[in-house]
Every structure is written in C-alpha cells, then in structure tokens.
MINU-33696 format. One record per residue (C-alpha): residue in three letters; z, x, y. Coordinates in steps of 0.05 Angstrom, whole numbers, plus 5000, padded with zeros to 4 digits. Example, Ala and Ser with C-alpha at 12.3 -4.5 7.8 and 13.67 -1.06 7.14 Angstrom:
BEGIN
ala515652464910ser514352734979
This chain:
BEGIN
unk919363151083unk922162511053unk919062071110unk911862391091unk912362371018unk914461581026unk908461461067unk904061761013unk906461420956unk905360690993unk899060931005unk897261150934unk899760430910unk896560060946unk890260390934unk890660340869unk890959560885unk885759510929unk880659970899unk877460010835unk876760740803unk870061000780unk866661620813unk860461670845unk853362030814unk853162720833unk848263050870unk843363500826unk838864170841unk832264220815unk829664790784unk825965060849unk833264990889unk831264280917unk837263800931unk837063030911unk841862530918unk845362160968unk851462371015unk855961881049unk858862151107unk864461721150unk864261801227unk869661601272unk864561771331unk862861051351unk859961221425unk852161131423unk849861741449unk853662201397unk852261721336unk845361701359unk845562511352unk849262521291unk844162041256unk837462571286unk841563091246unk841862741188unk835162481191unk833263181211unk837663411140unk832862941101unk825863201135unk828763861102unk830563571038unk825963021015unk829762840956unk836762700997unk838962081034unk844562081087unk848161471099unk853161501159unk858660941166unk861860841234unk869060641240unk874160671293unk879761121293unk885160561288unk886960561211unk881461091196unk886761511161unk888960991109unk881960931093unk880661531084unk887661601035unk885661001002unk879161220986unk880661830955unk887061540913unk881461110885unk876861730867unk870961440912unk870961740971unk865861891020unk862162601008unk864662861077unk869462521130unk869362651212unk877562791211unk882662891281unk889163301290unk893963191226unk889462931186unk888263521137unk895363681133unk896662911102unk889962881061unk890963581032unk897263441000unk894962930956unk889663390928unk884062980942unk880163530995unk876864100983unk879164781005unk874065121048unk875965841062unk869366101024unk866065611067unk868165801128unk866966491109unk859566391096unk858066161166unk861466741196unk868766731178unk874666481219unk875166941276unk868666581305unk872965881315unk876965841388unk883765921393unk887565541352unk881665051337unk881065321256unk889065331250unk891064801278unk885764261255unk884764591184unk891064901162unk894164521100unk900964601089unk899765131029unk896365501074unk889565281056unk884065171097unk882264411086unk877164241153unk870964531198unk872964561265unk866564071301unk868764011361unk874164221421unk875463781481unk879764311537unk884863921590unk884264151654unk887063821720unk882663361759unk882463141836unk878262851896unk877063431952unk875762981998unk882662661996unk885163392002unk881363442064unk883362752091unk890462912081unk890363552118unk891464012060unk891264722069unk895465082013unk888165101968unk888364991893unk895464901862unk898065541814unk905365281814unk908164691789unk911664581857unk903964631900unk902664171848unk907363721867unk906463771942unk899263701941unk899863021901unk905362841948unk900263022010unk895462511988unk900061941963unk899761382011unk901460681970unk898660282042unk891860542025unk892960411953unk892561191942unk896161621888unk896862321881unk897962261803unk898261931732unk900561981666unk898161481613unk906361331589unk904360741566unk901061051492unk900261641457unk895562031515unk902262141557unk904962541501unk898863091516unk900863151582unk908463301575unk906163741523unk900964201562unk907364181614unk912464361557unk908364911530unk907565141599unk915565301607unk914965651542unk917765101499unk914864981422unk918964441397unk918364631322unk918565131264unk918365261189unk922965651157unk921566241088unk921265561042unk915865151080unk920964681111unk919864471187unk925564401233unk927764371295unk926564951337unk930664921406unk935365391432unk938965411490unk933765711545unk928665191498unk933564621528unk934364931589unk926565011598unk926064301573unk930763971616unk926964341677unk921063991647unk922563291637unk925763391711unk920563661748unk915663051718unk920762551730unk919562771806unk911762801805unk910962161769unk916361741811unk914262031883unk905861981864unk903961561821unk903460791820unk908060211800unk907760031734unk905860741716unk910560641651unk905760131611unk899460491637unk894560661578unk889861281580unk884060651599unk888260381652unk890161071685unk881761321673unk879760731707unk884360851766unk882061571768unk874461251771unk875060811822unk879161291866unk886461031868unk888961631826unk887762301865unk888862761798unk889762761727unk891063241667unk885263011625unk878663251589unk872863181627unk872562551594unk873862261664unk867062391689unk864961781653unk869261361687unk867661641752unk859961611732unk861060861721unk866060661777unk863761151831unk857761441824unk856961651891unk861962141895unk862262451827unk861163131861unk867863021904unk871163041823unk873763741818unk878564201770unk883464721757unk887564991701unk893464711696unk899465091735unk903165511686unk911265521702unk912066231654unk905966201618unk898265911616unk898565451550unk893864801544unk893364221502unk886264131469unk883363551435unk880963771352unk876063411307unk872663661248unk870163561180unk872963491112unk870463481039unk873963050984unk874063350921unk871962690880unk865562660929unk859063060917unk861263790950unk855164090933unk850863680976unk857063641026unk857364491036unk849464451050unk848963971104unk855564311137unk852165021128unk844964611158unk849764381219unk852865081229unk846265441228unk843965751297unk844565221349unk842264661300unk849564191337unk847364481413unk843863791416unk849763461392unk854263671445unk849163531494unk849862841472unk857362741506unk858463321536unk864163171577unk868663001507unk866263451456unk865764301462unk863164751416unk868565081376unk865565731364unk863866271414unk857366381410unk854565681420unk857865711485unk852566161500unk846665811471unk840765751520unk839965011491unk846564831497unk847765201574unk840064761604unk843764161569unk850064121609unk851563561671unk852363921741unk858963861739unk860464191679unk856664821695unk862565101723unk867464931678unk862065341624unk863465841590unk868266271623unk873465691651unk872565341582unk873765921531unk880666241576unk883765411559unk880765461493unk882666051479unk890365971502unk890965181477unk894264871422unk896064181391unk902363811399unk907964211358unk903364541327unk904565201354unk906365481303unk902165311241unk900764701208unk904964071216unk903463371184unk908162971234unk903763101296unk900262471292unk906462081281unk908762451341unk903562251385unk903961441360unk910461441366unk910261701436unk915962131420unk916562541486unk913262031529unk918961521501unk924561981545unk919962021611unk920161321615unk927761231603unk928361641666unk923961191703unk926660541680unk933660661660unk935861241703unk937761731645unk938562381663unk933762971638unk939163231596unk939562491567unk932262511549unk932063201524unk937262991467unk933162371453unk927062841444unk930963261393unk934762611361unk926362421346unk924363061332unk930363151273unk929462421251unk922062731221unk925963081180unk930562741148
C-alpha cells in the first residue's frame, strides 16, 4: 500500500501548487422543483460520433431544464487521471467525470467522490449491472460504491472465413486452446504475408489477452486478506496453471504471428487485422473499424467466437463509467445521471460506436431502439452471445473485488513484460512465471 499512498501524496502536492482553492457556485432548486445552474462534465470519449451523442444528451438535458447549462470538456485518456486528482485536491473539480478501470479505487481514497449506493439504488439497484461491470468499475476499497457503470466493451476472438476455407480447414470453430492453435497454424503462411495471430506485446492491450487466457486456466493472480491488505494469491496448481499458460502462448505467438510481434501496439496489430495480414485476434469488436476502413469489401468475411476456455469460460471486458466529486455540484450531477439512466434515453448513445461501447444493464440489451440501431455484424453477437461474456468477464486482477493497482498493472505491462522475455531471451515459462509474481509482490511492498 506504500507504493499507492506515495503516489497520492505527490499528487496532492503538486496540486496544491498548481491549483488555486476556491469552490464552485452550487446549483439551486426553485420553488416549483426547477434546476438552474451549470454542470461541468469531463469526457475522455474523444471519437466524433460518441461526443457528438454525448453533447445531443446534454443538449437534450437543457431542453428539459431551461435554467441548466452543460458544458462538456474533451480530453484524452493519457494523464486524465492526474487531472482528475489534481482537480479535486484543489476543491474544483468538474461536477461529474467519464472514469476507466482503477480509477474509483485511487479517487475514492482521497475522499474527494461521492458514494453512490442510494444512487444506484434509485435506478433499479445493482443486480441490473452485468457481471462484474458495478464491482469491478465502482467498488472503492471501503467497500463503497464510487462509479455508474456507462458502458461494457466484451472480447471475443476474431478471424477471416475465407482464409479458413483457403487453407483447407475442416475442424469448425475452435473450443480448445489446442484447435486454437492449429487453426492459426493452418492459415499462417509468412510467403503470402499471412498470420494466423497477434498480440499487441508491445503496450498495455497485450496484458488483456494473457489475462482472458490466465483466467481461462483458472488463475486470479490476487487477493485481500480479513484487514483489507492485497497479496499475492498463487499456489501451486495457480503456478502450475500459469506456467501451462505463458507456455502454450509462447507457442501460438512464435509459430503465427509476425516478426516484430514484441513492439507491436494494439494500432499496429488492428491495422494488420484490417488490412488482412492478421487472420485472428482477441479483441472488442472494436476491429470492425479497422476493417471498415482498410477493407471494406470483406467486412462480412470478419467473424467471432468466445474465446476457448482451458477449465473454465472467463473473459476480459473493457469498463467505463461515471463519477461524482464531492466538492462539485452533486445535486445537478444525480439528475442528469438519473435523466441518462431513464428508459432507453443512452440507446442512441450506444448506437453511436457500437462496436466499442455495450450497454451495461440487461434490459437495454433488449431495447427495440437500441436492437434497429446495431451494424450487421453485430446482430449476432446481440444479446445472447454478448450477455454469456458479460456475464462471465472480469477486469485484470480484479477477480476478486476491488484493486487500485490494475491500471499500474496494465501500464506497466506486467504479464506481457514475461511473454516477451520468452520470445526475445529464451526464458523458460517457469522463468516468466516468477517474474510475474516478483511484479505482482513488488505492488505491495
């Protein structure tokens, strides 16, 4: 916990340098029940289409509430957290923040977000949100529910039928890891510039990947003990199960996939995927962009499975939400939320980039907007495929409950770091398992 408490204190300085105090005017309530005032929302969501959407709801929020002005800022999500931090250490934050995996566990221990269990409650309750979607995204680590679940991306595995066809393959869709394997290795063919498979090792998105594997061999990495401390949770079958692991991708990745496969970012690897050098991927159906863009032409060839399950069906999915800060104006914050979360009011917004962003709740799944809105391709995929990953994924060591190192895990690479020691250095699975767990402890210490 040292490592996490450091981290927050630099933070907290250098706010205080950076920033000067003062709060913001409150939003008031008329006599009748009318809202005025103005609420600053930060978005990390900087595609057009879904920043477009997210302005028509606030516009739409406005139409409905003359006296209240939205303002949206846009932002990447490179340094968005420190902002965020910042802001809040210097009591002017924005009224509600779009937030990704580990960020309420960080921003709730300073104090500065609001807890929303009675929110949650007056929209339905929890046991409306998918899977692990409320726990995993929201949980603080007292327990506390500090986010709104917005929305789910599920990873499924991708590949070109047509390249199945061309290679002769016969053994259908893959439900091992080893037809996996051999139906990569059938359609690998470096002289035609042709790869069965890819892993992004070169940044965080290869983490995912060995994760959704990981999970599959029944491995969760971490725990927390009766006093709230996390530590490392591997015994010997964990090892055993993770050494089978690291092997079995060491294999897929150095028999189908390209050169230079190590230093591959989650763009490089998507682009390959578009343009039809990469046969399959673990990836959200993000990748339908990139096929949409680099080959149009056969974007129906692009199909999916679940991902082979080695002892059980466990998935990685993609969380972001929103949270409140408690020095913003959480009045006018709860009613927008509750404005969003009524009926299908966000069915358009999903329609917007549909291939990234899920509902996280049930029963928009099943909204008659939200079904006429989806791409061809996705039809399938909706609802039934959708909610079984959904339903059955989780975060990276996050498995069990709330843990504020997973996005230091997933910058730091820490089990993509091993997989590529294999590649390059010729360490043995064993090796790399123990550098995982070296990592893992290090968060601890």
């Amino acid at each position: 916990m040292r490592k996490f408490l450091l981290t927050a204190l630099i933070v907290m300085v250098s706010a205080c340098m950076l920033f000067a105090g003062g709060s913001k005017e409150k939003a008031s309530t008329s006599a009748d029940g009318s809202l005025s005032g103005t609420l600053t929302i930060w978005s990390m969501l900087t595609q057009t289409e879904r920043a477009t959407e997210l302005e028509n709801l606030a516009r739409e929020f406005e139409a409905q509430n003359p006296g209240v002005t939205v303002e949206i800022s846009v932002m990447p999500w490179s340094g968005a957290l420190d902002k965020l931090m910042a802001s809040i250490m210097a009591g002017n934050p924005p009224d509600i923040s779009i937030v990704g995996q580990g960020y309420p566990q960080t921003l709730s221990e300073s104090g500065g977000l609001m807890e929303l269990s009675d929110f949650i409650d007056s929209i339905g309750g929890p046991d409306q949100f998918l899977g692990s979607s409320l726990s995993v995204l929201s949980a603080g680590m007292d327990g506390g529910t500090y986010a709104v679940p917005l929305y789910i991306t599920p990873v499924v595995a991708y590949y070109r039928q047509s390249y199945l066809d061309e290679a002769g393959w016969t053994g259908g869709l893959p439900e091992t890891w080893e037809e996996y394997y051999e139906m990569c290795k059938a359609v690998t063919d470096p002289a035609k510039n042709r790869y069965g498979f890819g892993v992004p090792l070169g940044d965080n998105h290869g983490t995912k990947t060995l994760w959704c594997f990981l999970q599959a061999n029944g491995v969760d990495l971490v725990n927390v003990d009766e006093d709230g401390n996390w530590y490392v949770d591997i015994d010997d079958e964990d090892y055993a199960a993770m050494v089978e692991t690291y092997e079995y991708l060491y294999k897929l990745v150095r028999d189908c996939s390209p050169e230079g496969i190590t230093s591959y970012t989650q763009a490089n690897v998507r682009e390959l995927v578009g343009q039809g050098t990469i046969m399959s991927r673990i990836d959200t159906p993000e990748i339908y962009y990139n096929v949409q863009a680099l080959d149009p032409d056969n974007l129906d060839d692009v199909k999916y499975f679940k991902v082979p399950a080695n002892k059980e069906e466990a998935y990685y999915m993609g969380y972001v939400g929103w949270a409140v800060p408690t020095a913003g104006n959480t009045d006018l914050a709860l009613e927008f939320l509750k404005f969003c979360y009524s009926g299908d009011t966000l069915s358009k917004f999903y329609a917007s980039y549909p291939y990234a962003m899920f509902p996280p709740m049930e029963g928009l799944f099943h909204s008659e907007s939200y079904q006429t809105s989806l791409p061809a391709e996705l039809q399938p995929m909706v609802p039934d495929l959708a909610l079984d990953i959904l339903s059955k994924s989780n975060a990276i060591a996050l498995a069990n409950g709330p843990f504020p190192y997973a996005g230091e895990i997933e910058q730091t690479t820490l089990l993509g770091s091993p997989l590529v020691r294999m590649l390059t250095e010729g360490i043995s699975a064993e090796e790399a398992v123990d550098q995982v767990i070296e990592d893992l402890n290090g968060l601890f210490e």
